[in-house]
N, C-alpha and C positions, 0 to 999 in steps of 0.2 A: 593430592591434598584436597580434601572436603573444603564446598566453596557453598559461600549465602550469595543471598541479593538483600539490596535495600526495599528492595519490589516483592508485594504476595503474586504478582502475576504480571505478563508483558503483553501486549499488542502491538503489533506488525503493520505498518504500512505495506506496499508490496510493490507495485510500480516505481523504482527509484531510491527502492529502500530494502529489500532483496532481491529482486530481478531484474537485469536492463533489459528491456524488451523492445529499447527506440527502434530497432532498423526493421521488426515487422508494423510497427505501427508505422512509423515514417511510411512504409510502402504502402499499407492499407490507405493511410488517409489520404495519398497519394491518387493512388487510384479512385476513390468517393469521392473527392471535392472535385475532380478532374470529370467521373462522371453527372455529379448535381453543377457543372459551370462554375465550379470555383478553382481561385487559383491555390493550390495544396503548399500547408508550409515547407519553407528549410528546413535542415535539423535542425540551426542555432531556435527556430522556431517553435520547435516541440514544446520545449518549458514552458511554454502556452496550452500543450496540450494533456501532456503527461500527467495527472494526479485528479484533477477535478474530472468528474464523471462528465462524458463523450457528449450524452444530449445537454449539460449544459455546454460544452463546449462548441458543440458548434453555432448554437444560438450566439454565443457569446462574442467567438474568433471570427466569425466569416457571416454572423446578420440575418442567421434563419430561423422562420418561424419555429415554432414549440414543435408544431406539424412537419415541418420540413424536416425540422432536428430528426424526428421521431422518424420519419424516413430512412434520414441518412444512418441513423444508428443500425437501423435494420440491416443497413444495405454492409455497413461496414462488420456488423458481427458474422453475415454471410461468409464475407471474404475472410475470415478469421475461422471459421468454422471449415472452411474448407483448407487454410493451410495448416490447420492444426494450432491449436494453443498455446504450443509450447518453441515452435518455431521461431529460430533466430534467437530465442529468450537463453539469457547465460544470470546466472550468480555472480553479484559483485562478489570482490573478493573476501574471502574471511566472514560472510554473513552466513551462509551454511553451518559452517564448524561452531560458532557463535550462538545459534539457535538450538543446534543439536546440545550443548554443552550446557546452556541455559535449564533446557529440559531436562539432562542430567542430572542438575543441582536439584532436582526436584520442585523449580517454578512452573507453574501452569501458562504455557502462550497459547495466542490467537491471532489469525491474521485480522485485520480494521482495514479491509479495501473496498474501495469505490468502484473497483470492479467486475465483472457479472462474478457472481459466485463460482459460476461452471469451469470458469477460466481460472479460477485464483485454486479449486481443486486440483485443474488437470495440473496444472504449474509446481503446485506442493508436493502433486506426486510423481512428478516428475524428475523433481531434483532430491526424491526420497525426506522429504521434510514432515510429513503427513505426520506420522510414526511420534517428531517431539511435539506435535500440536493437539490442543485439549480441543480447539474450535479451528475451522477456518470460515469464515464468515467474510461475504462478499455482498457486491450489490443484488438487487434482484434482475432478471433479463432485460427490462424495459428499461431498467437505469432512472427508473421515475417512481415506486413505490417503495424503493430502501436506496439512496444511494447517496445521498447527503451525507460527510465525514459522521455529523455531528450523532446521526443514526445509525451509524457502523458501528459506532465507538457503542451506544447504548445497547444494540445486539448480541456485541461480542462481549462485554460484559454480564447481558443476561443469560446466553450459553454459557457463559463461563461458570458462572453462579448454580446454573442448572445441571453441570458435573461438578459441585462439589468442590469449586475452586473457591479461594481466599482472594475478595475482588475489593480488600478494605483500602490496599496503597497499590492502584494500577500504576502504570503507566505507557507510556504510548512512544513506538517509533517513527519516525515518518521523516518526509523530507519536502515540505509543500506547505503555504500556510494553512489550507483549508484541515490541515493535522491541527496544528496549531489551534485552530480558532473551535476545531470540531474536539477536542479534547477538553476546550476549556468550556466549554457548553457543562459536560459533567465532573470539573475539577480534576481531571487526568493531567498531569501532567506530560510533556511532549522533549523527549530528547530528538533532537533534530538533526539529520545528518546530511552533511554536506558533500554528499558525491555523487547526489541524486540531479533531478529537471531543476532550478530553483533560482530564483534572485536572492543577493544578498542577505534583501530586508525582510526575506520572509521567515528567519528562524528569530523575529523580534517578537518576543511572548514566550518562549519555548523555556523549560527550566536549566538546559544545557545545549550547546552544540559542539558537534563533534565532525572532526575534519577524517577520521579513517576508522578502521572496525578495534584496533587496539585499545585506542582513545572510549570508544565506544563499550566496551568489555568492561574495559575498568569502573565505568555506573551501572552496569548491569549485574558483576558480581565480583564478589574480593574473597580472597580466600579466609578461610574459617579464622586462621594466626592474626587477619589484619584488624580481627574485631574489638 
């Protein structure tokens, strides 16, 4: 059955929001804070790390300078590079079929990650996702000349515009508030999903939240009969 969206187009968060990636990062940071003298999070700790881009966070988690950050970044995209980007990384459940099916209906998506870009590529095409996507649009490598939500969001929007997409009623997925607050910078609204890194209060602002990918379907598209 021919299926719309309320949306001319969607954007992706990706850490949390289609790929769990915790147990390589847990290990990377693992190993970095362990190398720079610090003590490396718990899992329960990740939610600290997972969404907001790395050189802010380690400034932020563990007290290091801009310089140091900029260090440990380096030292951690290494260890990433060398186990490969897609390592340990799995699909949450029902987010692949979901995107792929989105693209179907004929909406244009885009990934919106805080992520190096290089990574959010190998990852797309990894899990063969590449193919329903008009943009995948990531951080830049330094993680400090694009990697602010609120400059993901306005990127992916201008690739999106620049193939030719309908970018008049975005909106945005994610699971973090810096979705949240980085969507509302350019009036996107943020469906917020909860199976990602996240506290409670951080889907406070968000236009919806959603506890699984059913739940989630049903704001992204209804069938043609439900109109």
């Amino acid at each position: 059955m021919p299926r719309r969206s309320p949306w001319t187009c969607v954007l992706w968060d990706v850490d949390g929001t289609i790929v769990d990636a915790s147990d390589g990062i847990l290990r990377r940071l693992t190993v970095t804070l362990e190398h720079f003298g610090r003590r490396p999070p718990t899992r329960a700790e990740l939610v600290h790390w997972i969404g907001p881009p790395m050189y802010e966070s380690f400034q932020v988690n563990v007290g290091m300078t801009p310089d140091e950050a900029s260090e440990a970044v380096a030292f951690y995209r290494v260890l990433g590079k060398k186990d490969g980007y897609t390592t340990g990384a799995k699909l949450f459940d029902g987010v692949g079929e979901l995107i792929r099916d989105v693209a179907a209906a004929g909406i244009p998506e885009a990934t919106a990650s805080s992520k190096p870009e290089i990574q959010v590529a190998a990852l797309m095409d990894h899990f063969d996702l590449s193919p329903s996507l008009t943009a995948v649009v990531g951080a830049t490598p330094d993680e400090k000349t694009l990697s602010a939500k609120a400059d993901i969001v306005a990127e992916a929007l201008r690739r999106l515009q620049a193939a030719g997409a309908d970018t008049s009623r975005p909106v945005l997925v994610g699971d973090r508030h810096h979705d949240v607050e980085g969507g509302a910078v350019h009036g996107v609204p943020v469906i917020f999903v909860r199976w990602g890194f996240s506290w409670p209060h951080e889907a406070d602002g968000a236009q919806a939240a959603v506890d699984d990918v059913d739940q989630l379907r049903r704001l992204l598209l209804v069938e043609e009969t439900d109109a």
